[in-house]
Structure formats: structure tokens, C-alpha cells
Backbone as CSV, one residue per row, in Angstrom:
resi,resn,N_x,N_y,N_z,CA_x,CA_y,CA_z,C_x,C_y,C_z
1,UNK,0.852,-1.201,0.000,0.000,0.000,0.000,0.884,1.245,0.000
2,UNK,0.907,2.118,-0.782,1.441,3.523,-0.984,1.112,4.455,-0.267
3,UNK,1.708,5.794,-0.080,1.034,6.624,0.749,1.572,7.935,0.209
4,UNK,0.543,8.541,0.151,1.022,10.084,-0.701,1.148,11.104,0.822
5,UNK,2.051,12.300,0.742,2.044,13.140,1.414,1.529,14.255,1.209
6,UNK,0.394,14.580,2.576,-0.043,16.127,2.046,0.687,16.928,2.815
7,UNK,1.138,18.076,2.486,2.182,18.987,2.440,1.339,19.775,4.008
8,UNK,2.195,20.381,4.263,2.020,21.495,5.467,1.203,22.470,4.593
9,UNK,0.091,22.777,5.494,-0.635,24.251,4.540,-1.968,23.142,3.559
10,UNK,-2.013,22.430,3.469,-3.121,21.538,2.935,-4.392,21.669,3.978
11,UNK,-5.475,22.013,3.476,-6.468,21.976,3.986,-7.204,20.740,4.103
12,UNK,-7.509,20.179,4.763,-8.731,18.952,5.075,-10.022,18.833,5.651
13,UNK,-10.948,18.305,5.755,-12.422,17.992,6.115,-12.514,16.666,7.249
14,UNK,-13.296,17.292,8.349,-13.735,15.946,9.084,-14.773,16.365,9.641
15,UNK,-15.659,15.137,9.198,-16.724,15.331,9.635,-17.111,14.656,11.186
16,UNK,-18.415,15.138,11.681,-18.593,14.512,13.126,-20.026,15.234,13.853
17,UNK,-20.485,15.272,14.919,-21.094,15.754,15.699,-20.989,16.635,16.448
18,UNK,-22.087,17.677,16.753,-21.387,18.675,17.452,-21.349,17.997,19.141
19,UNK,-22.058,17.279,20.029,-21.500,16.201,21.110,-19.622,16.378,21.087
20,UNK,-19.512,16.045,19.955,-17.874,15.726,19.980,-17.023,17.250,19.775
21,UNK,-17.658,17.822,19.409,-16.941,19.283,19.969,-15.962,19.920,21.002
22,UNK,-16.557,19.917,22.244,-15.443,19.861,23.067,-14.950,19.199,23.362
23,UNK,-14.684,17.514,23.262,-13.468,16.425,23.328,-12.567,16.876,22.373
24,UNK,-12.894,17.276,21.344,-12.166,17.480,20.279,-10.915,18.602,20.628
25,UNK,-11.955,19.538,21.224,-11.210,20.808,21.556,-10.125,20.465,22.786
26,UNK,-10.414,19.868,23.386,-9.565,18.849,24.887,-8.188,18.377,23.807
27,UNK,-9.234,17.468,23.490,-7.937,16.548,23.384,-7.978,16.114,21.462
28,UNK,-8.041,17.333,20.210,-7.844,16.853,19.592,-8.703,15.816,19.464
29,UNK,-8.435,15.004,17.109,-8.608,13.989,17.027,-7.779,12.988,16.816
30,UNK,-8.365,11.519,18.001,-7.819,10.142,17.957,-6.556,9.649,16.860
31,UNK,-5.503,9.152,16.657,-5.289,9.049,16.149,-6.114,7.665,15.182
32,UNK,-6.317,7.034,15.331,-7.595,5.834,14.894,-8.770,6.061,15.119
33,UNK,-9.717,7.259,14.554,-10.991,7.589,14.973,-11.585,6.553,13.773
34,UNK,-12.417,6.177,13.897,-13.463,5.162,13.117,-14.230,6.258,12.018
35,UNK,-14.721,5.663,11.161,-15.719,6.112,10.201,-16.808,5.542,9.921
36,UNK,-18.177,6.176,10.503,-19.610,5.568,10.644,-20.092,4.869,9.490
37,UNK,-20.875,3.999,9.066,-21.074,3.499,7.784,-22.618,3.550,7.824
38,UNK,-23.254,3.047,7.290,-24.541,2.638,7.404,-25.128,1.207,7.004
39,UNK,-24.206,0.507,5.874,-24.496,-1.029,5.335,-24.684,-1.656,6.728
40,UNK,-25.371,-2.732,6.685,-25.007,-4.036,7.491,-25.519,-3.596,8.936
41,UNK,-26.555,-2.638,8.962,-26.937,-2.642,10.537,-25.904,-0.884,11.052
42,UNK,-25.655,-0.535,10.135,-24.672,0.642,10.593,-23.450,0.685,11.646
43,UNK,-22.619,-0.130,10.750,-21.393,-0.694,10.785,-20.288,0.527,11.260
44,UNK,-19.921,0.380,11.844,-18.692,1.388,11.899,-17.527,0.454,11.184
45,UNK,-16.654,1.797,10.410,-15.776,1.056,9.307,-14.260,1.228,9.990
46,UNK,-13.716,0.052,9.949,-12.302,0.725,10.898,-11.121,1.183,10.333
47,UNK,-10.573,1.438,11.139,-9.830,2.587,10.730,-8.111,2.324,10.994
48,UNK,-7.452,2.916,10.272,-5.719,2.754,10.662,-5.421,3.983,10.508
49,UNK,-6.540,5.628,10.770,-5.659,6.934,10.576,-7.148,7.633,11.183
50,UNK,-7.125,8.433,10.510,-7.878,9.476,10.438,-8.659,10.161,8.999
51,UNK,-10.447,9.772,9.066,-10.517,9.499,8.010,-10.869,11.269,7.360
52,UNK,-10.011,11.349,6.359,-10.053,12.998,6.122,-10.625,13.267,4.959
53,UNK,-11.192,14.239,3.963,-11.714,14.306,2.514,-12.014,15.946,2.553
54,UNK,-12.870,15.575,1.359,-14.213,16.836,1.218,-15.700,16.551,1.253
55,UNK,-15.990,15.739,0.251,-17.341,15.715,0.152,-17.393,13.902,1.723
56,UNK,-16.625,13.558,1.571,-16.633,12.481,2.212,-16.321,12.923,3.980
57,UNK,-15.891,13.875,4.386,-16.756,14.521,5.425,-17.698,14.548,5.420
58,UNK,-18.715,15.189,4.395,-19.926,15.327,5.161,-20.758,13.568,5.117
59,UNK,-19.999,12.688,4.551,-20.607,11.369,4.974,-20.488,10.869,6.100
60,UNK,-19.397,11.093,6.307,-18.731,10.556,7.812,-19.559,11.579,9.038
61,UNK,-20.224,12.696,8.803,-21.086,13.911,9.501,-22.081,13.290,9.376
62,UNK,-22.525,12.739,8.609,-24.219,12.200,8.199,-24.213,10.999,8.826
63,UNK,-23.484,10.226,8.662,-23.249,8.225,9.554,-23.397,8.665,11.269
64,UNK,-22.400,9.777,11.354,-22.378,10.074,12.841,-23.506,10.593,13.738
65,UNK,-24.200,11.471,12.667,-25.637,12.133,12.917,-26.825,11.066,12.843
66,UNK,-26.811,10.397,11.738,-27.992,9.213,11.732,-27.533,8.326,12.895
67,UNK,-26.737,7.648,13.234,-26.361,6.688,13.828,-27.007,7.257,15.211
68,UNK,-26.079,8.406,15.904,-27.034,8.868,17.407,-28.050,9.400,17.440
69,UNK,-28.621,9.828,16.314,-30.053,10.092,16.468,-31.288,8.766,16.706
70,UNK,-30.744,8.238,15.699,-31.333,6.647,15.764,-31.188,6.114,17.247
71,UNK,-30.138,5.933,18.150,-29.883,5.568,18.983,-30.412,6.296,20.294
72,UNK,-30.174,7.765,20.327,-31.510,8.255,20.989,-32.261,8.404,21.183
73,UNK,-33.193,8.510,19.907,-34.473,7.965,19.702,-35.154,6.936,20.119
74,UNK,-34.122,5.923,19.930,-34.724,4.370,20.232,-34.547,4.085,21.569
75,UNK,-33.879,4.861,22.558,-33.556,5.272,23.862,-34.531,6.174,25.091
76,UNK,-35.037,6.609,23.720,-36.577,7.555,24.485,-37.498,7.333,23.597
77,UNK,-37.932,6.697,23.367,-38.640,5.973,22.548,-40.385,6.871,22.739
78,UNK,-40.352,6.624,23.994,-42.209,7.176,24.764,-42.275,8.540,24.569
79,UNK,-41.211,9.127,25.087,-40.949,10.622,25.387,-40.704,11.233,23.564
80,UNK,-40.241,10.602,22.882,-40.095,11.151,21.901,-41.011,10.845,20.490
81,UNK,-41.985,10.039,21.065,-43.256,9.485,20.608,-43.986,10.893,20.641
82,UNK,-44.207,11.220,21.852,-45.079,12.393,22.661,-44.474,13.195,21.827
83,UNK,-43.386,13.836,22.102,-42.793,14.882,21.109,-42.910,15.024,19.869
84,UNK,-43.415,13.841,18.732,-43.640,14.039,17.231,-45.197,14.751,17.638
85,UNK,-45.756,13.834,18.006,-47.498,13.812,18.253,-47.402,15.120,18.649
86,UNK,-47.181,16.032,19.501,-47.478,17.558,19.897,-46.819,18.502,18.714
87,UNK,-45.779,17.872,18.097,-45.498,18.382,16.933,-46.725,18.908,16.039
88,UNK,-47.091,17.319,15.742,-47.915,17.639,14.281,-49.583,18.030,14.867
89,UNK,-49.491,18.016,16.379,-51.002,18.234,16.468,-50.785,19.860,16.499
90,UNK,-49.961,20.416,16.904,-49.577,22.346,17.086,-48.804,22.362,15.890
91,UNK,-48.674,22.656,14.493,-47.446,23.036,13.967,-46.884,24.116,14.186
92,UNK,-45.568,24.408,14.387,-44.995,25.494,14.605,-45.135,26.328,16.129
93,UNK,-45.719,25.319,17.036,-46.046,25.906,18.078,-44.986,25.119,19.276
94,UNK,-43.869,25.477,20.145,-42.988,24.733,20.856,-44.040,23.962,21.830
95,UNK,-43.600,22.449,21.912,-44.326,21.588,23.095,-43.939,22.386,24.130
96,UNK,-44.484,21.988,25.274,-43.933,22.194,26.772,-43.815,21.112,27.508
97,UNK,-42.217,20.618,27.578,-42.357,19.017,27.777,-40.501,18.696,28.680
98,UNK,-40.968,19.260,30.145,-39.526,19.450,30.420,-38.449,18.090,30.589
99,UNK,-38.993,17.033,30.520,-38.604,15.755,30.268,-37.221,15.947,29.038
100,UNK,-37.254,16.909,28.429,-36.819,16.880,27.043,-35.159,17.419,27.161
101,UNK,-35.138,18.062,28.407,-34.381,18.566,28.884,-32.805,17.609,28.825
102,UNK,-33.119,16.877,29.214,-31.616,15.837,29.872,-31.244,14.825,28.191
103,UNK,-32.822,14.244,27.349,-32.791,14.242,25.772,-32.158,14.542,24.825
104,UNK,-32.397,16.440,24.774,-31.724,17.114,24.072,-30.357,17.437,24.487
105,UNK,-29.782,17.157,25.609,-28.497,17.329,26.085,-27.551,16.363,25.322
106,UNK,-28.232,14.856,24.741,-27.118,14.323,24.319,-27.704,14.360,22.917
107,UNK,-28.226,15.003,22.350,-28.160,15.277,21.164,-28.018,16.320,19.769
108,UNK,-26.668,15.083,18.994,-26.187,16.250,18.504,-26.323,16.819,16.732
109,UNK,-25.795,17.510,16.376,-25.962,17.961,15.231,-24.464,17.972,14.216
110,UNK,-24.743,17.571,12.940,-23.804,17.063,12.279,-23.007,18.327,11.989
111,UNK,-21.768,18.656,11.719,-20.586,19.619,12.105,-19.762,19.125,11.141
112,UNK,-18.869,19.852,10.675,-17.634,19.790,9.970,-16.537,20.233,10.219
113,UNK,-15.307,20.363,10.443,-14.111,20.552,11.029,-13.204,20.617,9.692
114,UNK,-13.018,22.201,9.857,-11.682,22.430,8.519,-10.451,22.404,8.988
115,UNK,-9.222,21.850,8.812,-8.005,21.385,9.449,-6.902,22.036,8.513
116,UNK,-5.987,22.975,9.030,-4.727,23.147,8.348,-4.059,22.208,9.059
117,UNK,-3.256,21.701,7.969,-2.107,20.856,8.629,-0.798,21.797,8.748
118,UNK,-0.130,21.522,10.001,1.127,22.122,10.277,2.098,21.697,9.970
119,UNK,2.082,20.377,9.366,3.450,19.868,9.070,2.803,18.887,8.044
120,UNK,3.987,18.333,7.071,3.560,17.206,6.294,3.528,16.125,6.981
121,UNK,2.064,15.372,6.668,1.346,14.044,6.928,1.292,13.448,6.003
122,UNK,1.791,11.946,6.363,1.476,10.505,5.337,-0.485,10.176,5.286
123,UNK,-0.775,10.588,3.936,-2.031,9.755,3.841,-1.894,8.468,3.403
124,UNK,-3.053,7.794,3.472,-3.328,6.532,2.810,-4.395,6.400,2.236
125,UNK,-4.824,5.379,1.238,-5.830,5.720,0.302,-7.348,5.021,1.016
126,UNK,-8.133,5.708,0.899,-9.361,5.065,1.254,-9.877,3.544,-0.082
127,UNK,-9.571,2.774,0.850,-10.262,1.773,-0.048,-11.335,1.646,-0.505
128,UNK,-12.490,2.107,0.223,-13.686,2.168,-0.541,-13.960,1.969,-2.050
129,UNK,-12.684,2.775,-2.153,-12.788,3.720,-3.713,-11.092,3.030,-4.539
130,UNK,-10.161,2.937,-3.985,-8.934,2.661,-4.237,-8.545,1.084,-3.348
131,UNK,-8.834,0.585,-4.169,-8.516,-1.120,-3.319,-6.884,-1.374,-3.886
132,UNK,-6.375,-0.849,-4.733,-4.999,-1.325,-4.911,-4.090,-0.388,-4.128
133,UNK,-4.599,0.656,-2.906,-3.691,1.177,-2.254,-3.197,2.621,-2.570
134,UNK,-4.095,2.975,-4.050,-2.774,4.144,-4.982,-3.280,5.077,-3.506
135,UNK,-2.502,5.641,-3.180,-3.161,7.077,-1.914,-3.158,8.335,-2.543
136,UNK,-2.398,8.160,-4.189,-2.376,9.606,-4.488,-3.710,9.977,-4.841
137,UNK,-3.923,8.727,-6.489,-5.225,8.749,-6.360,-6.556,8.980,-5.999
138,UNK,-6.267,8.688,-4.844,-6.998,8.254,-3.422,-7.338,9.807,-3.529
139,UNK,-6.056,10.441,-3.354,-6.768,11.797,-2.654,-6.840,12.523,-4.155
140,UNK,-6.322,12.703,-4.672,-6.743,13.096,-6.310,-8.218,13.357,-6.940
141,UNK,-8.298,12.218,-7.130,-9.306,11.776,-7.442,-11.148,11.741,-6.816
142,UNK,-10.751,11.204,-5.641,-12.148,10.971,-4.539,-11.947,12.181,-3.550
143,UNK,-10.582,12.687,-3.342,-10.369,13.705,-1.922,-11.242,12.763,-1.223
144,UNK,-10.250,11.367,-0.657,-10.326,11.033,0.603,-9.739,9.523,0.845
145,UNK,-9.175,9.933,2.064,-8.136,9.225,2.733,-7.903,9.138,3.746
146,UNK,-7.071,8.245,4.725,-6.807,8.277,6.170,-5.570,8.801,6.424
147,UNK,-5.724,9.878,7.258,-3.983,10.604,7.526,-3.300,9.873,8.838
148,UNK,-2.124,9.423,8.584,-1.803,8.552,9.434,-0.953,9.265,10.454
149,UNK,-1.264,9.562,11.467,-0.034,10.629,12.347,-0.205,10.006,13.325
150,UNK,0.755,9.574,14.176,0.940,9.105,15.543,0.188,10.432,16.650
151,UNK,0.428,11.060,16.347,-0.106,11.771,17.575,-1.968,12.604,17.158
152,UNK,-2.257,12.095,16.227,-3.596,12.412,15.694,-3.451,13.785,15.051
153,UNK,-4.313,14.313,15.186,-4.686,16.107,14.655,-4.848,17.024,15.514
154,UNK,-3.999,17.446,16.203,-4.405,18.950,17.279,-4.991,19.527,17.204
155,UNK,-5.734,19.970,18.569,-6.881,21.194,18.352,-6.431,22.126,17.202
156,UNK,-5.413,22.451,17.640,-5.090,23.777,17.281,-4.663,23.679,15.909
157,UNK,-4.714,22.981,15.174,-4.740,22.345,13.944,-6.325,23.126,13.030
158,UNK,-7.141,23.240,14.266,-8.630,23.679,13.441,-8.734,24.437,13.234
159,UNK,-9.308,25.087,12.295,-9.408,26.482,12.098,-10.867,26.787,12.628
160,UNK,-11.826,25.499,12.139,-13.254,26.778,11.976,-14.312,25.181,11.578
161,UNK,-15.197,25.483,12.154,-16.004,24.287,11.725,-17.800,25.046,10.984
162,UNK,-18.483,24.038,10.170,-19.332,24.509,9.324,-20.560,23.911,10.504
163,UNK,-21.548,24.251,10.418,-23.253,23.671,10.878,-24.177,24.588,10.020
164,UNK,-25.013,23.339,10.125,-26.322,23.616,9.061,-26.991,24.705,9.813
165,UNK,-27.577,25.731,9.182,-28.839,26.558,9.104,-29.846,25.794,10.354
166,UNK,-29.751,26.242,11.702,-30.804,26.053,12.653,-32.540,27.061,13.010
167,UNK,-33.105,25.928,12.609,-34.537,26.415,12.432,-35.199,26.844,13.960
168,UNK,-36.294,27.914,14.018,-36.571,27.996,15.602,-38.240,27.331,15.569
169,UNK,-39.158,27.734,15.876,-40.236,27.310,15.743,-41.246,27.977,14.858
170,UNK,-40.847,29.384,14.748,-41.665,30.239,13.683,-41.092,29.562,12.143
171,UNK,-40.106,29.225,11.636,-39.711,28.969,10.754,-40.436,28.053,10.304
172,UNK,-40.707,26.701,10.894,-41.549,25.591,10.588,-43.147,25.814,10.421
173,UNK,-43.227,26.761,11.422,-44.836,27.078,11.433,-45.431,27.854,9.559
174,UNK,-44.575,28.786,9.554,-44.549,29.461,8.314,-44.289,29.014,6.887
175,UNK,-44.805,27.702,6.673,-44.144,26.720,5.638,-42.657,26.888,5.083
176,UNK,-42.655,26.751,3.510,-40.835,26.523,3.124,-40.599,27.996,3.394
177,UNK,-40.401,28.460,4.409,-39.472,29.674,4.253,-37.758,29.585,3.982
178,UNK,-37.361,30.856,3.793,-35.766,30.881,3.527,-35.066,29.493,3.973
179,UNK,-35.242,29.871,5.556,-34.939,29.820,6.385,-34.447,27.927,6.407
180,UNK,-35.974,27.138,6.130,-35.953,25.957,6.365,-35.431,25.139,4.941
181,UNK,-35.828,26.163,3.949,-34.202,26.172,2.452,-33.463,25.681,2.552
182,UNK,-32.785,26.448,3.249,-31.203,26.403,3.945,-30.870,25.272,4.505
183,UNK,-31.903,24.956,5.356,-30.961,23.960,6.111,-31.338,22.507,5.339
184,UNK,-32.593,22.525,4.644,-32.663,21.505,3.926,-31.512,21.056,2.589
185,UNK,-30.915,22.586,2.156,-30.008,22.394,1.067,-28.419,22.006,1.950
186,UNK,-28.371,22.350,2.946,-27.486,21.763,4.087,-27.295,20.021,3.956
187,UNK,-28.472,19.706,4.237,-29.091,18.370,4.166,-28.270,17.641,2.699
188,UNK,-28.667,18.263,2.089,-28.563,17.685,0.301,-26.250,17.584,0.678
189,UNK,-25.939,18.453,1.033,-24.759,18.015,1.156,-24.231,16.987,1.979
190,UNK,-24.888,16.442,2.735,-24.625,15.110,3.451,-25.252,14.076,2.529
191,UNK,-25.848,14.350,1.879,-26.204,13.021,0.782,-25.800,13.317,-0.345
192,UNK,-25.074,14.220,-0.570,-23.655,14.123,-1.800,-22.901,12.984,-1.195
193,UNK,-22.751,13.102,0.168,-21.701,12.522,0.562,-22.460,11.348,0.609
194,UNK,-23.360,10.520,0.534,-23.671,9.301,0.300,-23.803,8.856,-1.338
195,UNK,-23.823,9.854,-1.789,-24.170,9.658,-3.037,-22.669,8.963,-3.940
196,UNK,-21.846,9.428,-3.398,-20.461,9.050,-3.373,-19.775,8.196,-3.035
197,UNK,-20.465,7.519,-1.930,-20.148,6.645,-1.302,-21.163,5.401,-2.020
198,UNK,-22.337,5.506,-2.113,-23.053,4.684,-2.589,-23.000,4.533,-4.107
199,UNK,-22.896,5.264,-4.934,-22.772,5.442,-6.282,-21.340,5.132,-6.964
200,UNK,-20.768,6.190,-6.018,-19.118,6.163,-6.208,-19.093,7.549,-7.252
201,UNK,-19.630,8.215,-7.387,-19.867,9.289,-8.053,-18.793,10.372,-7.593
202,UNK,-18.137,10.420,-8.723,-17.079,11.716,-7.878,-17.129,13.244,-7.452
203,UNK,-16.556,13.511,-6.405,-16.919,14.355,-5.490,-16.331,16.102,-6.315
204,UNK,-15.661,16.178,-7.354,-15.790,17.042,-8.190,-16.649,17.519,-8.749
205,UNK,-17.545,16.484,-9.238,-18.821,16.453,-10.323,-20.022,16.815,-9.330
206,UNK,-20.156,16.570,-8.479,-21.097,16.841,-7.504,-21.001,18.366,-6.648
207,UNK,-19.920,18.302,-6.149,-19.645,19.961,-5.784,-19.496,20.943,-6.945
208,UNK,-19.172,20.820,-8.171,-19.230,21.802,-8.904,-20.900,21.708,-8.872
209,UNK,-21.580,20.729,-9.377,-23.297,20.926,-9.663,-24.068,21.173,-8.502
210,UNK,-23.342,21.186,-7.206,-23.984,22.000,-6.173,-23.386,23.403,-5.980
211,UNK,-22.133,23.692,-6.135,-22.007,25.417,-6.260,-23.137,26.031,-7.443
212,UNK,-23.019,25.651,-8.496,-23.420,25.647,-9.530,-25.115,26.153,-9.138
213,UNK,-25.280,25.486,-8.092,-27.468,25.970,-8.020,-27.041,26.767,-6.645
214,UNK,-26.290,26.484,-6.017,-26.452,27.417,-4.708,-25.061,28.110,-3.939
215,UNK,-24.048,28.073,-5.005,-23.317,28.903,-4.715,-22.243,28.890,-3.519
216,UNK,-21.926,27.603,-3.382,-21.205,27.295,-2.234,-20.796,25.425,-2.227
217,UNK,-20.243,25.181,-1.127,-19.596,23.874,-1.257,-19.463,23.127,0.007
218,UNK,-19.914,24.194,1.316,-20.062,24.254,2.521,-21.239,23.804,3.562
219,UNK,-21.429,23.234,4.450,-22.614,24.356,5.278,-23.028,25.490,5.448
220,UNK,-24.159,25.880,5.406,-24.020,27.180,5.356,-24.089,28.134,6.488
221,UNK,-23.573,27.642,7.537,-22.987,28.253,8.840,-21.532,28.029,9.455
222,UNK,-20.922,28.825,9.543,-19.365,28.612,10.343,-19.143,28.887,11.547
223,UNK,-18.102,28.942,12.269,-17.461,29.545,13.687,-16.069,29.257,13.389
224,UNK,-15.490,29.865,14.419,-14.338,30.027,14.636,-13.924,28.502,15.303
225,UNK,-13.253,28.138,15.565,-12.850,27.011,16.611,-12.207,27.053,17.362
226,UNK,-12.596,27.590,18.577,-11.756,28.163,20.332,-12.765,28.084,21.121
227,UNK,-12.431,28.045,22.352,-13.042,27.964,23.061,-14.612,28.979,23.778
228,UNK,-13.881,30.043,23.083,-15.469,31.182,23.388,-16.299,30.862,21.848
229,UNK,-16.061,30.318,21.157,-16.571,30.484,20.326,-17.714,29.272,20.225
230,UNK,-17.211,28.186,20.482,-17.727,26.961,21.307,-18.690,27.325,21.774
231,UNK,-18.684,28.251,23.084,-19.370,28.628,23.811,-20.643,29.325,23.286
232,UNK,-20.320,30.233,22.687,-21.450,31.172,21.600,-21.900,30.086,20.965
233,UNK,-21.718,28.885,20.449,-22.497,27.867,19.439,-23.388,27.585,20.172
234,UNK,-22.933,27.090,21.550,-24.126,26.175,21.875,-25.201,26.576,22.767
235,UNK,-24.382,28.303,22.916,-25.441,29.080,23.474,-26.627,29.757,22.332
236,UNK,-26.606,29.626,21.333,-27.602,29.690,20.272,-28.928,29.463,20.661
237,UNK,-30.032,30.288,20.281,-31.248,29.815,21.575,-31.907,28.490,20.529
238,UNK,-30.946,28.126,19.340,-31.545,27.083,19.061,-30.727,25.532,19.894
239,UNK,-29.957,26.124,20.187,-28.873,24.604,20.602,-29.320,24.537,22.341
240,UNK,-29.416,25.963,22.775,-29.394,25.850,24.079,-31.157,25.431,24.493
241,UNK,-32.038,25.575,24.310,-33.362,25.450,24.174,-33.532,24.055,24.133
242,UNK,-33.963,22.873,24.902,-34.265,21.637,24.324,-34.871,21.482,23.258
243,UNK,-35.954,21.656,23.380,-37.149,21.450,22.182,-36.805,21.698,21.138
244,UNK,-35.874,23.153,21.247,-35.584,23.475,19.850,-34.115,22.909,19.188
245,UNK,-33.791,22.580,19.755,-32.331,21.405,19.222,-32.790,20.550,19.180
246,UNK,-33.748,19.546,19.431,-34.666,18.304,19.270,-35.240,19.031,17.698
247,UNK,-35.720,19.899,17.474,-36.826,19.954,16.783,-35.877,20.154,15.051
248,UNK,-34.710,20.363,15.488,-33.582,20.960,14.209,-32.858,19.644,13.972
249,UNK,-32.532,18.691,15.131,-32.193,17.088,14.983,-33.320,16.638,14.292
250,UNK,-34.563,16.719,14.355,-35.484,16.071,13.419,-35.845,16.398,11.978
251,UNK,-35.551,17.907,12.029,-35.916,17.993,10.787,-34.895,18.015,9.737
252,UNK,-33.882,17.920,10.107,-32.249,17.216,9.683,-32.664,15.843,9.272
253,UNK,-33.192,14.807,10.098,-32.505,14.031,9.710,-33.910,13.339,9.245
254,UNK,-35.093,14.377,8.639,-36.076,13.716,7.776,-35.812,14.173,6.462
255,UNK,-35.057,15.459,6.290,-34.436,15.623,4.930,-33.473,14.657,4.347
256,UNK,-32.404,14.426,5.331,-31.413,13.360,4.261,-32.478,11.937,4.275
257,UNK,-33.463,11.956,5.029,-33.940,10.457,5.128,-34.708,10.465,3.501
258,UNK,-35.625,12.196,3.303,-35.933,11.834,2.024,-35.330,12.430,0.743
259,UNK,-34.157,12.808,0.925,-33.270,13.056,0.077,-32.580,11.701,-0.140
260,UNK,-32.295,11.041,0.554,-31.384,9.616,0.402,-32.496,9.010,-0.050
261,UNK,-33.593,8.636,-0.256,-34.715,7.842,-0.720,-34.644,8.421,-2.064
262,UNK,-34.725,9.595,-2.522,-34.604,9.862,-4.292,-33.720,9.575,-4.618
263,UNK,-32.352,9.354,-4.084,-30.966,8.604,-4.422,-31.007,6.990,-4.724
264,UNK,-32.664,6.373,-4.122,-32.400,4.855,-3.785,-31.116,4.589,-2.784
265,UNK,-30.834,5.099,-2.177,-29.711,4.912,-0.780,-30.462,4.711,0.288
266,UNK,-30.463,3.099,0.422,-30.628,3.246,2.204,-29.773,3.494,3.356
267,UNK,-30.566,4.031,4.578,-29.588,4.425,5.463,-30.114,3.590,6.767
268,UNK,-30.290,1.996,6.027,-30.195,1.545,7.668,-30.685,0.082,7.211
């Protein structure tokens, strides 16, 4: 197996949850962090680096997001029964349901992490896509690969991480506004990243034909990545609010559910 080097000053993508935010900020990422899958019961795919890209972030953001949502869900199963049902019987109107409280605490929202590298790192090629090993390829071609560094990726390595467009309760009430656009076209970029993965469709051809209608290649929200800034995220009265970080986890993850259904991609 070969391994191409990306140079100091190379930019990279990792995707993840915002939950994993401040570990990240602690202590950096793992040097062997896993990459979520969805085949086979939603497999986690293992790992010998750190799995890095572009469009293949936001897959590895979307596996990580479906996977604990699913798992919380199926964890509060009663309580979050109650919570659709007051949904659709009020639209646009917040439940009052303080149960929801300790719920929405462990749940998170899919995030992206832009990484300068400080020094040159050995990649390796993602097999998915490259089974004979080429890593240049690998990153050439698909932009994506596992960076192999003994000591992982330092905080301070991050520059700035992306999140989708968070909806409050007027937004939903008021049908497709801007607003719920946004985060749905948010959405559509995590199922590029399946689309890629499932298709094998390359991640050039897809980000140019998504700049191309909406003018970007991103989420369409950023921050800084430090510690006050952290702070300002999750003080957002959509993150900090239960209901309403419950209510932006759901409607996340009914867009890629029916965005991945016009793909024929299952996600489970």
C-alpha cells in the first residue's frame, strides 16, 4: 500500500457531531478515529488513521448524525413518541415538555471541522474507492483518505467548523421559508456525501453541480474554533433550548432520510 504526502498548509475535512466538539477541543482527534457506515446494521468502518476528505466529510457527519439520532431515539422511545405527536397536532407551536431537557443534552448535530495541517502528513488511500492502495489517487481523485499521524490532529490544527442553518419554531410554522431552504439544502450536502459513497460518483462532479445551483460547497454556517466560540455555538437559543435542538435534529434528519430515498440509498 502507498502513501502520498499532504504537504504542510493543505487543507482537510472531518466530519462529526457537534457532542464531539469539546473532546475534540480537549484533546484533539484520535489518532484511529473510526468512520460511521450505514451497510449491514450501521457498521462502523475501521480505521488505521484518520478518516479525512471533502465531500466524504460530510458522509462521515451524516453516519455520525444518523447513527445517534437513531440511537436516541430508540432510547426515548415514549418521550419522543409524545414529542412528534405535539409536533404535528400544534405546527410550529414549541411543546412544553420538560422531560426533554436531559434528551436534548445528548443530542447532537452534524458539524464539519476544517483542518490546516502544520506539518507534512502521510495519507493513505481510502479503499472504498482505491482497493490497490494508490493514496495519491486516493486523494486526487475521490479527496479522501486516512492521515496517518501518531499523535492524531491537534486542536489547534482547526481552524473553523461549518453547521447547518438552525430552524426555531416560527420557521416551521410558516411553511418553506428561507430559512428551512437552507438547512434543507445543508441536508442535500450530506447526501452528496452518500451519493459518493453509494454510487461512487465523484466528489468534483457533484460539488461543482452544487455550487453551480447554490453557490457554495459548505454548510451554510461557520465559527471560529476556540473555546469562546464553542461557547457562543451552543449558546444559540436554538442549541441551548431543548425542544428546539430536538426539533432541528429532526428535521435534519427527515431531509437526508428523504433526500437519500430519491438517491435509492438506504440508510439503515
Amino acid at each position: 500500500m502507498s502513501e502520498f504526502i499532504l504537504t504542510a498548509g493543505t487543507v482537510v475535512k472531518f466530519g462529526t457531531i457537534s457532542t464531539a466538539l469539546y473532546p475534540i477541543l480537549r484533546n484533539g482527534i484520535a489518532p484511529n478515529t473510526p468512520r460511521e457506515g450505514f451497510q449491514e446494521g450501521r457498521e462502523t468502518l475501521p480505521s488505521n488513521g484518520i478518516y479525512v476528505g471533502e465531500l466524504m466529510a460530510y458522509f462521515s457527519a451524516c453516519g455520525a448524525f444518523c447513527n445517534a439520532t437513531s440511537t436516541l431515539h430508540a432510547a426515548n422511545e415514549t418521550v419522543m413518541s409524545r414529542f412528534v405527536q405535539l409536533l404535528q397536532g400544534a405546527h410550529g407551536e414549541k411543546p412544553v415538555m420538560p422531560e426533554l431537557e436531559d434528551i436534548a443534552a445528548q443530542a447532537g448535530l452534524p458539524v464539519i471541522l476544517e483542518i490546516v495541517l502544520e506539518e507534512d502528513c502521510a495519507l493513505q488511500a481510502d479503499d472504498q474507492f482505491i482497493p490497490d492502495g494508490n493514496a495519491e489517487k486516493s486523494w486526487k481523485l475521490w479527496r479522501s483518505g486516512t492521515l496517518t499521524r501518531a499523535g492524531g490532529i491537534p486542536a489547534s490544527w482547526i481552524r473553523k467548523f461549518y453547521f447547518p442553518r438552525l430552524l426555531d419554531y416560527r420557521d416551521v410554522g410558516n411553511g418553506r421559508n428561507t430559512r428551512l431552504l437552507e438547512q434543507t439544502t445543508d441536508s442535500a450536502l450530506m447526501v452528496g456525501g452518500l451519493m459518493q459513497s453509494w454510487h461512487k460518483d465523484t466528489p468534483g462532479d457533484l460539488l461543482l453541480a452544487f455550487k453551480k445551483q447554490y453557490g457554495r460547497i459548505n454548510f451554510s454556517q461557520s465559527s471560529a474554533f476556540d473555546e469562546t466560540a464553542l461557547e457562543r455555538f451552543f449558546n444559540l437559543s436554538a442549541m441551548l433550548d431543548p425542544a428546539t435542538r430536538l426539533l432541528n435534529q429532526m428535521t435534519i434528519w427527515q431531509d437526508i432520510d428523504a433526500l437519500a430515498k430519491k438517491q435509492e440509498i438506504p440508510l439503515g
